[in-house]
Biotite code that builds the C-alpha atoms (Angstrom):
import biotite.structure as struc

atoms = struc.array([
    struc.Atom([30.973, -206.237, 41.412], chain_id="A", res_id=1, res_name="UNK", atom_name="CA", element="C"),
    struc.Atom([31.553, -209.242, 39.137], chain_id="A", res_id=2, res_name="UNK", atom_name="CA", element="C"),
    struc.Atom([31.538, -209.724, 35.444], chain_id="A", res_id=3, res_name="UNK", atom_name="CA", element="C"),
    struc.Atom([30.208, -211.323, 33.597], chain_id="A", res_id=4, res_name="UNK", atom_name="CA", element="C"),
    struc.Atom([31.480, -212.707, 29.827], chain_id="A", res_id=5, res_name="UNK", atom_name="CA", element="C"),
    struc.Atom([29.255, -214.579, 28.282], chain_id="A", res_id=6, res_name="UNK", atom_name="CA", element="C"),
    struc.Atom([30.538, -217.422, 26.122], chain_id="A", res_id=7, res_name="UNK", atom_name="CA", element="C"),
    struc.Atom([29.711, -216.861, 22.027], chain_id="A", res_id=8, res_name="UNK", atom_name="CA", element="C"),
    struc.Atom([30.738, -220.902, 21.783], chain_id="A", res_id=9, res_name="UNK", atom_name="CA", element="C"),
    struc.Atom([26.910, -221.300, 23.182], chain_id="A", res_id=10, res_name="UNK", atom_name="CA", element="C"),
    struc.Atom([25.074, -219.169, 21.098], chain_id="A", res_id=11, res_name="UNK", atom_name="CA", element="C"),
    struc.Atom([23.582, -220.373, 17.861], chain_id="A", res_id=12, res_name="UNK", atom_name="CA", element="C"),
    struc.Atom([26.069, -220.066, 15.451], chain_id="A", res_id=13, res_name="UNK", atom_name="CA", element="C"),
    struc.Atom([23.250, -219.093, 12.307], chain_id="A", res_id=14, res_name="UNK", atom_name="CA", element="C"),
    struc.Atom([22.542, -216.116, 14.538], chain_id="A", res_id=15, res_name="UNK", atom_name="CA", element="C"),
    struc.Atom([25.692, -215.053, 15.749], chain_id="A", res_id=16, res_name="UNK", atom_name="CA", element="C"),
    struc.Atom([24.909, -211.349, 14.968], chain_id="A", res_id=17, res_name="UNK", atom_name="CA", element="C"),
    struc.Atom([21.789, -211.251, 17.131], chain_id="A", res_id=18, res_name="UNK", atom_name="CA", element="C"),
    struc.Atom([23.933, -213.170, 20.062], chain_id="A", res_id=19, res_name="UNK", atom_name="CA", element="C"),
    struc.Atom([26.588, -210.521, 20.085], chain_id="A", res_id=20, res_name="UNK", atom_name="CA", element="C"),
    struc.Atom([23.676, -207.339, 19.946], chain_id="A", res_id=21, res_name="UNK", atom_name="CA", element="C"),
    struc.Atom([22.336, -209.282, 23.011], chain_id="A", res_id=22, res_name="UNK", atom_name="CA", element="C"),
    struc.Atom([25.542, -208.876, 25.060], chain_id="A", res_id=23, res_name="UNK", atom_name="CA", element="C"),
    struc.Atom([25.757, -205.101, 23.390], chain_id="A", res_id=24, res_name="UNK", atom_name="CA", element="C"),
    struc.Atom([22.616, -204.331, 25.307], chain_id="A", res_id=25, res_name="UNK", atom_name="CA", element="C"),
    struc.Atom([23.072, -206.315, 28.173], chain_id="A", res_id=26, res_name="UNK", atom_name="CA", element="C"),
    struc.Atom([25.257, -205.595, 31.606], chain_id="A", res_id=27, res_name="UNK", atom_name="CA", element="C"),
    struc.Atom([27.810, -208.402, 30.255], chain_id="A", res_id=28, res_name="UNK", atom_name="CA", element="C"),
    struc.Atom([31.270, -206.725, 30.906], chain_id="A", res_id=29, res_name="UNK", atom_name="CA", element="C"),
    struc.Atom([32.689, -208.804, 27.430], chain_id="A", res_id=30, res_name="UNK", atom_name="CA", element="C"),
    struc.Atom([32.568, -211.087, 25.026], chain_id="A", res_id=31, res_name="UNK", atom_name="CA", element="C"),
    struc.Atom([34.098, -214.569, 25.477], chain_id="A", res_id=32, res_name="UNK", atom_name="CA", element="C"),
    struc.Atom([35.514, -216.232, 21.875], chain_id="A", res_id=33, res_name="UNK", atom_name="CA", element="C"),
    struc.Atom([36.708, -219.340, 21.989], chain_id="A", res_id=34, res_name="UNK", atom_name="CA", element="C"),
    struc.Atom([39.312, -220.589, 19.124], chain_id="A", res_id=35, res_name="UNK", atom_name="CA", element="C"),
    struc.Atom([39.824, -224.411, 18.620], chain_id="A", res_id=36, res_name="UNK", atom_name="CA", element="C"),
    struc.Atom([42.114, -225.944, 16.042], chain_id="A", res_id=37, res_name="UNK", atom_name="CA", element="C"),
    struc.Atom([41.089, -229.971, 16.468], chain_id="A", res_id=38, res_name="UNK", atom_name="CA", element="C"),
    struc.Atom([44.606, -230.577, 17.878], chain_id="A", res_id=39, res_name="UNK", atom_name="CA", element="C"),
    struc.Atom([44.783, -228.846, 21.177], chain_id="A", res_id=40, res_name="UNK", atom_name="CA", element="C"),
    struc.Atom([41.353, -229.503, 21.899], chain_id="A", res_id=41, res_name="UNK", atom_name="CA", element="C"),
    struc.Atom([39.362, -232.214, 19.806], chain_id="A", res_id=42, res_name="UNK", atom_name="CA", element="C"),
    struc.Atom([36.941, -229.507, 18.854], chain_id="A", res_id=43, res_name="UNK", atom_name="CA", element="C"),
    struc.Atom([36.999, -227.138, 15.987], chain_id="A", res_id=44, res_name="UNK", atom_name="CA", element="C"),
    struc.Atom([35.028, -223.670, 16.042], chain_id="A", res_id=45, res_name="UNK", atom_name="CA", element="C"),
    struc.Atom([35.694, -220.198, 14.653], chain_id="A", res_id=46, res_name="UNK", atom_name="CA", element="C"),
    struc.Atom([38.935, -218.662, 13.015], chain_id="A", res_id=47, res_name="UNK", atom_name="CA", element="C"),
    struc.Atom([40.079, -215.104, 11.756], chain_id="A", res_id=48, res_name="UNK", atom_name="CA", element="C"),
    struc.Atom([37.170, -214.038, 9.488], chain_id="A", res_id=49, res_name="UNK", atom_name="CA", element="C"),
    struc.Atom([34.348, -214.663, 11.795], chain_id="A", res_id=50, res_name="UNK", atom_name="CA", element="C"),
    struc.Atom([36.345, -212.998, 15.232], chain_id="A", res_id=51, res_name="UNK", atom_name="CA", element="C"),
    struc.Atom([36.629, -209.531, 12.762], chain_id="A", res_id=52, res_name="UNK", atom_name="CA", element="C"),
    struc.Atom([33.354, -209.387, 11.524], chain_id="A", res_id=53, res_name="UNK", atom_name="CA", element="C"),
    struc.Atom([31.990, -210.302, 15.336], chain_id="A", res_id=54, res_name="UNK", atom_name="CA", element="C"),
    struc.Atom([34.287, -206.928, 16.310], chain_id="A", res_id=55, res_name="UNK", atom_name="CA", element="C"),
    struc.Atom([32.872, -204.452, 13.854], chain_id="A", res_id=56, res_name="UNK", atom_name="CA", element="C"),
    struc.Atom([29.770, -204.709, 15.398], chain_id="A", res_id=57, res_name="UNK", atom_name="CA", element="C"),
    struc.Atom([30.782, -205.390, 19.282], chain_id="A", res_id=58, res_name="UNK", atom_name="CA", element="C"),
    struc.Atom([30.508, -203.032, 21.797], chain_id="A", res_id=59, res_name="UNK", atom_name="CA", element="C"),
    struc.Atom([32.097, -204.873, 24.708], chain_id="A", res_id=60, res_name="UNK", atom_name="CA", element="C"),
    struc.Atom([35.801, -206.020, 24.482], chain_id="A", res_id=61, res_name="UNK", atom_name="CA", element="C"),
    struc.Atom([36.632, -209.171, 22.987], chain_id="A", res_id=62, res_name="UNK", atom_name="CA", element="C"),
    struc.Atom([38.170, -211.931, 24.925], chain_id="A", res_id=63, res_name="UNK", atom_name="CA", element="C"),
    struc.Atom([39.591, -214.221, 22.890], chain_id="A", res_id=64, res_name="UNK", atom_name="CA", element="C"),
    struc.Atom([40.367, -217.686, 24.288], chain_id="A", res_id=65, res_name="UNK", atom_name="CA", element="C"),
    struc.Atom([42.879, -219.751, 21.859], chain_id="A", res_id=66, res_name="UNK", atom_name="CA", element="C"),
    struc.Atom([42.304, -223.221, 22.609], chain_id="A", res_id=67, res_name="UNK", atom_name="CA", element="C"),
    struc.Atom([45.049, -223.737, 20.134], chain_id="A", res_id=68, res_name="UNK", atom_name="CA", element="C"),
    struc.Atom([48.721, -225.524, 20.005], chain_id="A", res_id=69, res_name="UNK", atom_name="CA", element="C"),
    struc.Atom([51.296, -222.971, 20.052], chain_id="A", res_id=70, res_name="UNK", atom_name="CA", element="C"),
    struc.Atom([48.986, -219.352, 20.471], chain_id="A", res_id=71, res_name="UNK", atom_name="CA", element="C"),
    struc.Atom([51.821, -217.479, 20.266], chain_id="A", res_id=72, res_name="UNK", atom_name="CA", element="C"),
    struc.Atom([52.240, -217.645, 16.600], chain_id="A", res_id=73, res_name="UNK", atom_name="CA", element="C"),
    struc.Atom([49.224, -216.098, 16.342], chain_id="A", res_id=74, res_name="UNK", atom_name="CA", element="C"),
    struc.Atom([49.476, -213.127, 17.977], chain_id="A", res_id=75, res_name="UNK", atom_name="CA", element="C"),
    struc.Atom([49.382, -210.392, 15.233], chain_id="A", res_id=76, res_name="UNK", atom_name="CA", element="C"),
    struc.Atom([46.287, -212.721, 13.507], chain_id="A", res_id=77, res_name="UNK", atom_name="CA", element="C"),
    struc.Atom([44.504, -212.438, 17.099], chain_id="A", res_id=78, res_name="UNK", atom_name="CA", element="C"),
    struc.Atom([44.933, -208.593, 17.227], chain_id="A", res_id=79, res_name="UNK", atom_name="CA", element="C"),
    struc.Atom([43.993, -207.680, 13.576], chain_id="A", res_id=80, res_name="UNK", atom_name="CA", element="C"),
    struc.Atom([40.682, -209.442, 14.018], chain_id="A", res_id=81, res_name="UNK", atom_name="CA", element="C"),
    struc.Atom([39.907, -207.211, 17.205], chain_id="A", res_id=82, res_name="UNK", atom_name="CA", element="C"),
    struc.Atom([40.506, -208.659, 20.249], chain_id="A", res_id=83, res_name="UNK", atom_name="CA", element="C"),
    struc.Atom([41.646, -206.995, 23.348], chain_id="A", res_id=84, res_name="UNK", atom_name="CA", element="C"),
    struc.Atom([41.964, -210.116, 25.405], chain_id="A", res_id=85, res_name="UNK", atom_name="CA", element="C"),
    struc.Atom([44.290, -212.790, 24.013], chain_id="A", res_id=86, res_name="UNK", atom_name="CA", element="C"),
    struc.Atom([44.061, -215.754, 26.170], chain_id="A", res_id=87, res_name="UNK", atom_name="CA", element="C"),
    struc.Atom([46.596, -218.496, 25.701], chain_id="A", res_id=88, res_name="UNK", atom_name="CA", element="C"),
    struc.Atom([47.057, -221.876, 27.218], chain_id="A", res_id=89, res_name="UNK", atom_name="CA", element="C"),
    struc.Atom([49.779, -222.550, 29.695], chain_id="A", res_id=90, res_name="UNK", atom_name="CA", element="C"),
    struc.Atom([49.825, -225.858, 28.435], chain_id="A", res_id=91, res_name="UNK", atom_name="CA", element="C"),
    struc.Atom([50.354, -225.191, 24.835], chain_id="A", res_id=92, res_name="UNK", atom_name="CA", element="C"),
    struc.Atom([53.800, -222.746, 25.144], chain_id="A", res_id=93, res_name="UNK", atom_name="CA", element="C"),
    struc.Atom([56.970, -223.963, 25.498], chain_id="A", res_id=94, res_name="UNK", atom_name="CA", element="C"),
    struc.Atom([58.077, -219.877, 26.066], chain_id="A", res_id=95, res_name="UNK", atom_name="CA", element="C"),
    struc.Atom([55.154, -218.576, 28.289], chain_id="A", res_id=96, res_name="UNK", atom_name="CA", element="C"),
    struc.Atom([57.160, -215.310, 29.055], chain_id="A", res_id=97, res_name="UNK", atom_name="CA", element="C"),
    struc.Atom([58.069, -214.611, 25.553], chain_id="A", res_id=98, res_name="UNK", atom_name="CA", element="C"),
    struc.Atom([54.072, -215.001, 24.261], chain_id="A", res_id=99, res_name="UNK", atom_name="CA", element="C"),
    struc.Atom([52.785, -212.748, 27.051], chain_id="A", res_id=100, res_name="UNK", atom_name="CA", element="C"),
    struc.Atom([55.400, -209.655, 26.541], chain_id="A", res_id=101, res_name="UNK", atom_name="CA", element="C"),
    struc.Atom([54.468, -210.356, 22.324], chain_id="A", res_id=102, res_name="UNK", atom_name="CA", element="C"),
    struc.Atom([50.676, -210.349, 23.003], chain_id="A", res_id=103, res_name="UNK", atom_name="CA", element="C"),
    struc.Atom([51.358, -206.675, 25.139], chain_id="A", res_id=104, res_name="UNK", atom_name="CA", element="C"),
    struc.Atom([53.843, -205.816, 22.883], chain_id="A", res_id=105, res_name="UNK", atom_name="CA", element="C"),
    struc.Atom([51.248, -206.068, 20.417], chain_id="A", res_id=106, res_name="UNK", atom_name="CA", element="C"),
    struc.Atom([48.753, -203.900, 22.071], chain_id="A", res_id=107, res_name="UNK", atom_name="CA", element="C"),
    struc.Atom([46.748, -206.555, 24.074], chain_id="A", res_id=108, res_name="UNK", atom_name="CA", element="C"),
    struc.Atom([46.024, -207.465, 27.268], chain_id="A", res_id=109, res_name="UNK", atom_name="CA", element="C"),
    struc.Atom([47.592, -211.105, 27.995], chain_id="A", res_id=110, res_name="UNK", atom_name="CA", element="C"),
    struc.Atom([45.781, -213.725, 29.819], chain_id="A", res_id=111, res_name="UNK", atom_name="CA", element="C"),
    struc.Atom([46.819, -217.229, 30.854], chain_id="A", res_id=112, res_name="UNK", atom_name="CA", element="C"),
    struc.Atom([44.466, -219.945, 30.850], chain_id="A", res_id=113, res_name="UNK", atom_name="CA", element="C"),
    struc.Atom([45.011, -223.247, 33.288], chain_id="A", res_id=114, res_name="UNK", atom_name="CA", element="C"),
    struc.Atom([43.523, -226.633, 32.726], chain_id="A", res_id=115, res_name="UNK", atom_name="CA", element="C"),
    struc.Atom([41.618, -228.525, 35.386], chain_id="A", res_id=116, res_name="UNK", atom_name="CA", element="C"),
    struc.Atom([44.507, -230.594, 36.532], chain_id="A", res_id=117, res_name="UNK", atom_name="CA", element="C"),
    struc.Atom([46.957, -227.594, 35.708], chain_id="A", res_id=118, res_name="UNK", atom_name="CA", element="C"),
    struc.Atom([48.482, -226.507, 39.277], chain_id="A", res_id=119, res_name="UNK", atom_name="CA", element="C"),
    struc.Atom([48.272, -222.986, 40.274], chain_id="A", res_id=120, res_name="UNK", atom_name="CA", element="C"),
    struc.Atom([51.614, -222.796, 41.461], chain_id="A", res_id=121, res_name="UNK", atom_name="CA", element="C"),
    struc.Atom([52.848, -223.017, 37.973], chain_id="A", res_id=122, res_name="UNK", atom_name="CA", element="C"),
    struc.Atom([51.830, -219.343, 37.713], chain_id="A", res_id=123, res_name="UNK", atom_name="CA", element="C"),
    struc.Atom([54.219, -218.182, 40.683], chain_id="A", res_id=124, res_name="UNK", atom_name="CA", element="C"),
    struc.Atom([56.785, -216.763, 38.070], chain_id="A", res_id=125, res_name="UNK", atom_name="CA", element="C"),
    struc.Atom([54.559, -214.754, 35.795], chain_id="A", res_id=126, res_name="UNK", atom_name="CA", element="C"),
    struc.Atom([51.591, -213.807, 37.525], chain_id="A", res_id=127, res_name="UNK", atom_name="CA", element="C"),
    struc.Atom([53.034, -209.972, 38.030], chain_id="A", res_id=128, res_name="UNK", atom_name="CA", element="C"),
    struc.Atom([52.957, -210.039, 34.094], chain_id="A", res_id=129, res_name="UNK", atom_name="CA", element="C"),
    struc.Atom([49.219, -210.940, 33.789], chain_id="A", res_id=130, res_name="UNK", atom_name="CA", element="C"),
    struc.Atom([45.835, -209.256, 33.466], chain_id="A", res_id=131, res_name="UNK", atom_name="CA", element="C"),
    struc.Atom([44.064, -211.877, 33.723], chain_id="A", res_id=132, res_name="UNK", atom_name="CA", element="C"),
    struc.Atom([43.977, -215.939, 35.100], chain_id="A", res_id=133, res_name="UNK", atom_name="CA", element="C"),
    struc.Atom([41.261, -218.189, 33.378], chain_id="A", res_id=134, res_name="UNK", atom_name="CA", element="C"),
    struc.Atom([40.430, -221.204, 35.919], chain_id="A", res_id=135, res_name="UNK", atom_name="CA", element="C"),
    struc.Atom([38.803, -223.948, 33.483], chain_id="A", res_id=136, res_name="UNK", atom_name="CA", element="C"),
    struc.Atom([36.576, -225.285, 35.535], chain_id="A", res_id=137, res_name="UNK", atom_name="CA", element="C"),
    struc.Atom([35.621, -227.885, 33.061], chain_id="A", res_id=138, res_name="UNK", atom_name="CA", element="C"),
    struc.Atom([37.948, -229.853, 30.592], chain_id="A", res_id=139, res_name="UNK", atom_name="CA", element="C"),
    struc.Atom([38.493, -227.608, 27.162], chain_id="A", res_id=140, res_name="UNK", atom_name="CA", element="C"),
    struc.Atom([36.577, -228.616, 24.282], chain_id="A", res_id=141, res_name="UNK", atom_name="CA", element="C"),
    struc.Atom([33.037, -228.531, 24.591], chain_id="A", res_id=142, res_name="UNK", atom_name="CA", element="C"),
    struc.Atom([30.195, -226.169, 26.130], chain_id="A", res_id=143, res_name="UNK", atom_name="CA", element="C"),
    struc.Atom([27.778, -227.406, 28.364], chain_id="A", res_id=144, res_name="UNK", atom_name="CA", element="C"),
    struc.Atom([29.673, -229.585, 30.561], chain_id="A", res_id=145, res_name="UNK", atom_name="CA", element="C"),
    struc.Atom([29.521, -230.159, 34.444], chain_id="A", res_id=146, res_name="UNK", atom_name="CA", element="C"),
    struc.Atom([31.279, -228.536, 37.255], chain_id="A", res_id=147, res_name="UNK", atom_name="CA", element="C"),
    struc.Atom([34.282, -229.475, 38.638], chain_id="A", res_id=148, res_name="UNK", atom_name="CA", element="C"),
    struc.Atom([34.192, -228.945, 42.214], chain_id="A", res_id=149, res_name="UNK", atom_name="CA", element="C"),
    struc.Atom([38.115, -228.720, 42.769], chain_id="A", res_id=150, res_name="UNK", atom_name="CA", element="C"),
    struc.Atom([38.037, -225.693, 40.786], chain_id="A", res_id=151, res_name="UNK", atom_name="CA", element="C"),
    struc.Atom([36.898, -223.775, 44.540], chain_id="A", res_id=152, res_name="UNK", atom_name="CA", element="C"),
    struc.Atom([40.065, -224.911, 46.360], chain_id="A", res_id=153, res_name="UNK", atom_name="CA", element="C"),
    struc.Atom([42.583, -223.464, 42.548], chain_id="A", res_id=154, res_name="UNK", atom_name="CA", element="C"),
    struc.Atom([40.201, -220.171, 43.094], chain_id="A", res_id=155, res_name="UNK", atom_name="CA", element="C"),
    struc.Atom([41.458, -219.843, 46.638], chain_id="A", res_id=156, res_name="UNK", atom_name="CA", element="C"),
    struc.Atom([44.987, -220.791, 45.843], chain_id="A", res_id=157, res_name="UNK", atom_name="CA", element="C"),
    struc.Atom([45.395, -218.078, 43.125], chain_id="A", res_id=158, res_name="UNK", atom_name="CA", element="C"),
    struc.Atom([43.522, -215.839, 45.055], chain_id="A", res_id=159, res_name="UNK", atom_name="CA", element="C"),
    struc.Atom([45.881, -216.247, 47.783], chain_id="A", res_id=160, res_name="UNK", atom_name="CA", element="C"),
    struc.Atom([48.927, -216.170, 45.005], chain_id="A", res_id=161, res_name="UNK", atom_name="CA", element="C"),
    struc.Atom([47.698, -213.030, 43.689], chain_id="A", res_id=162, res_name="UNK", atom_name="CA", element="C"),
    struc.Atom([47.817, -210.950, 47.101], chain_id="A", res_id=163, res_name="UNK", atom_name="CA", element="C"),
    struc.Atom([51.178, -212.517, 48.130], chain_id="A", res_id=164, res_name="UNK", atom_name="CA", element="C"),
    struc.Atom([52.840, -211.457, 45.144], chain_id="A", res_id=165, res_name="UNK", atom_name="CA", element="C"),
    struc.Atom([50.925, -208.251, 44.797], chain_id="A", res_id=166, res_name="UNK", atom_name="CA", element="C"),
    struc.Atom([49.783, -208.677, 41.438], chain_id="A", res_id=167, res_name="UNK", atom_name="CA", element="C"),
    struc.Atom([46.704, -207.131, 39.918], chain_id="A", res_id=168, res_name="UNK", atom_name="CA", element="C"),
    struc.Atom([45.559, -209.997, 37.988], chain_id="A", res_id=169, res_name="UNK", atom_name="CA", element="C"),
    struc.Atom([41.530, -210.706, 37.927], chain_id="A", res_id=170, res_name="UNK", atom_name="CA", element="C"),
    struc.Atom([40.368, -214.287, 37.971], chain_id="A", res_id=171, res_name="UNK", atom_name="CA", element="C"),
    struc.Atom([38.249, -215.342, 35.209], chain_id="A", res_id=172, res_name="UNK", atom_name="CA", element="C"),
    struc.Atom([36.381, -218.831, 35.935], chain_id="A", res_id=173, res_name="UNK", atom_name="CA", element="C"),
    struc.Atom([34.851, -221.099, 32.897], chain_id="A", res_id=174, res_name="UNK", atom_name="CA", element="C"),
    struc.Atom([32.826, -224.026, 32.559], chain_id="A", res_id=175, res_name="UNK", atom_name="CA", element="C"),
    struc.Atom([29.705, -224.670, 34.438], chain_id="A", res_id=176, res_name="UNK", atom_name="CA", element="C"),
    struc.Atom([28.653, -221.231, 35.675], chain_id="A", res_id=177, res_name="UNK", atom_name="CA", element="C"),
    struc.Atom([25.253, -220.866, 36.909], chain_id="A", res_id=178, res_name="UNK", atom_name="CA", element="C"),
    struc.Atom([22.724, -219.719, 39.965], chain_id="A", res_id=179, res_name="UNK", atom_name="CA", element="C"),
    struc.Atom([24.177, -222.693, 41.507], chain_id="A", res_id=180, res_name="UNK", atom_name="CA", element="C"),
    struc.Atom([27.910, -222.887, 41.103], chain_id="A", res_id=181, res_name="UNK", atom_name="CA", element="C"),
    struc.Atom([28.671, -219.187, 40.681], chain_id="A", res_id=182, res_name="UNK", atom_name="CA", element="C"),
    struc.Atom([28.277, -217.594, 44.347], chain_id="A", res_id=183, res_name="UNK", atom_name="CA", element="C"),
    struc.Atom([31.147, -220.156, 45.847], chain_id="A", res_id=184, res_name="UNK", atom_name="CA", element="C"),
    struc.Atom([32.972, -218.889, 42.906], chain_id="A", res_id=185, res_name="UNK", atom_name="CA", element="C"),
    struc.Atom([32.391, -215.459, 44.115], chain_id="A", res_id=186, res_name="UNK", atom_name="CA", element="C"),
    struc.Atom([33.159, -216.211, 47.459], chain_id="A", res_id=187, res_name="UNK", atom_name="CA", element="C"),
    struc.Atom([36.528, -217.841, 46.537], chain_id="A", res_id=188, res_name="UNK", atom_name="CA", element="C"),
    struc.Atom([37.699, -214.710, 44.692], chain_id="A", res_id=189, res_name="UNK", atom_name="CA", element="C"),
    struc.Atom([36.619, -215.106, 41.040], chain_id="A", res_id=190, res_name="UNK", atom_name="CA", element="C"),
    struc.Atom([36.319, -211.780, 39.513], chain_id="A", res_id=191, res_name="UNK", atom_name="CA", element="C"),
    struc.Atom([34.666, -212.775, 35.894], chain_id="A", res_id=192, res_name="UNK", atom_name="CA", element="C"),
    struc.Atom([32.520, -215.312, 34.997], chain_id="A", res_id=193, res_name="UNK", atom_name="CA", element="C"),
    struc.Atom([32.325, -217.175, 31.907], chain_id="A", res_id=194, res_name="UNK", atom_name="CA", element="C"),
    struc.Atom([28.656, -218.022, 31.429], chain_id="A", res_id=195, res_name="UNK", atom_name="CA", element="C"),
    struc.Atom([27.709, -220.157, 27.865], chain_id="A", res_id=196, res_name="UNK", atom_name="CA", element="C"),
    struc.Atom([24.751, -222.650, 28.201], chain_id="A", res_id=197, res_name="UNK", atom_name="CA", element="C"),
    struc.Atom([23.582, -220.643, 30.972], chain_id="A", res_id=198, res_name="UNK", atom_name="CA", element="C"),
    struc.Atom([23.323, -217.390, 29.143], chain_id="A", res_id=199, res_name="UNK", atom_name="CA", element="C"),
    struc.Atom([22.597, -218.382, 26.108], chain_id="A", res_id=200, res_name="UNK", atom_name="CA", element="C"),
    struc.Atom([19.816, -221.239, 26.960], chain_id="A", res_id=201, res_name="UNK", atom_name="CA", element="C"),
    struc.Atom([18.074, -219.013, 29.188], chain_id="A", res_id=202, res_name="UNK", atom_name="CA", element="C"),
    struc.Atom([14.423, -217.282, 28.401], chain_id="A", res_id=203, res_name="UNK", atom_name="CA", element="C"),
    struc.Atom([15.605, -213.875, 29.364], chain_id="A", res_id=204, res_name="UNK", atom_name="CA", element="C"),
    struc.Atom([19.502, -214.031, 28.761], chain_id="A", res_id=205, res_name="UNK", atom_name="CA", element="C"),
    struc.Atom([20.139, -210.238, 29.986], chain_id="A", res_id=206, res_name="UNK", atom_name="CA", element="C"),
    struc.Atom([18.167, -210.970, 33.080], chain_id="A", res_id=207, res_name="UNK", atom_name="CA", element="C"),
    struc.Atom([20.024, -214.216, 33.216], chain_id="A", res_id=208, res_name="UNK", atom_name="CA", element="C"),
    struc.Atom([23.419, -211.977, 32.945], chain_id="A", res_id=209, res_name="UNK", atom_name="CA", element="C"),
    struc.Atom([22.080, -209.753, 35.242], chain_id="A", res_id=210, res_name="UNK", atom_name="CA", element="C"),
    struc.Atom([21.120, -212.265, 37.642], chain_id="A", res_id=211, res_name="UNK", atom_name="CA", element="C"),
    struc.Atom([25.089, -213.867, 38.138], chain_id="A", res_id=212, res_name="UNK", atom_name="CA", element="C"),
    struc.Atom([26.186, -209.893, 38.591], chain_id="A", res_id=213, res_name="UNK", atom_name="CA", element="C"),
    struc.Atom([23.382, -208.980, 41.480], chain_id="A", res_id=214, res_name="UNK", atom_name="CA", element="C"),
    struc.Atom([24.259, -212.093, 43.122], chain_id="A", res_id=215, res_name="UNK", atom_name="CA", element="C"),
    struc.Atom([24.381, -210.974, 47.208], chain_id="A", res_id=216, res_name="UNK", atom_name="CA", element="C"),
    struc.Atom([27.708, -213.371, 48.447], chain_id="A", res_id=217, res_name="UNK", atom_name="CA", element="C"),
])
């Protein structure tokens, strides 16, 4: 079944207490954090304080995605403030095997984010170290953006990567998730969806969450 993590960059940012007891009571399998620092990204969102006090009341693990330059000198910061997720950037570390064995050193599960015109193959020498593959299937940044088609073909290529090298690595997809885009994604191999502007601008979000798991592929 596929999971769903809705994206807290979305929600309304006066209310973010009532947007994480949403997900608490929906079928969302966890919450998706993104950290920007203006210099990685051109955007700037949450930091320390606000991903701690989001985790004393959340009920679904925390996903934290560091949009950041150099993630891995974060690490402990990351942990502290309650994530079980840390997601870096393959683009922004030099030592991409050192920052994954710190962040599950440090009692996390590491994940490794690519950017749209990141190759897959890049992955070839860690991906038996992962948990978890992020597909951006927009350029980092923003919310609300469009689809980039290409992502389909990257979702088949790691899929294929992953059962070649026997890893156990899920594939997490974000940017652009909807009704529309999301069952190719599915079909591809994508095993969690990252669902913002969808979620979070919908009438109903838990039937909107529920609608991208009970989708029939």
């Amino acid at each position: 079944m596929i999971q769903v993590a809705p994206s807290l960059l979305s929600a309304d940012f006066a209310r973010l207490g009532e947007a994480v007891s949403m997900v608490n009571t929906s079928r969302a399998s966890m919450i998706h954090i993104d950290v920007m620092d203006g210099m990685f990204v051109p955007n700037i969102t949450i930091g320390f304080p606000v991903i701690k006090a989001i985790s004393t009341i959340a009920e679904k693990p925390l996903d934290v995605h560091m949009m950041v330059a150099e993630p891995g000198r974060y690490v402990d910061r990351v942990r502290d403030a309650g994530a079980e997720i840390m997601n870096v950037h393959w683009e922004a570390c030099t030592h991409l095997d050192r920052v994954i064995h710190t962040i599950r050193d440090a009692g996390m599960r590491p994940a490794v984010t690519l950017n749209p015109a990141t190759p897959v193959m890049f992955l070839r020498d860690i991906i038996r170290e992962l948990d978890m593959v992020l597909l951006m299937s927009v350029n980092p940044g923003f919310g609300g953006q469009s689809f980039i088609p290409n992502t389909l073909r990257k979702v088949r290529e790691l899929r294929a990567l992953i059962e070649e090298t026997g890893s156990e690595t899920v594939i997490e997809i974000d940017g652009g998730v909807n009704l529309s885009t999301a069952p190719a994604l599915i079909e591809a191999g994508a095993d969690v969806l990252v669902a913002g502007s969808y979620v979070f601008g919908a009438d109903n979000p838990h039937k909107a969450i529920a609608d991208l798991i009970e989708l029939d592929v």
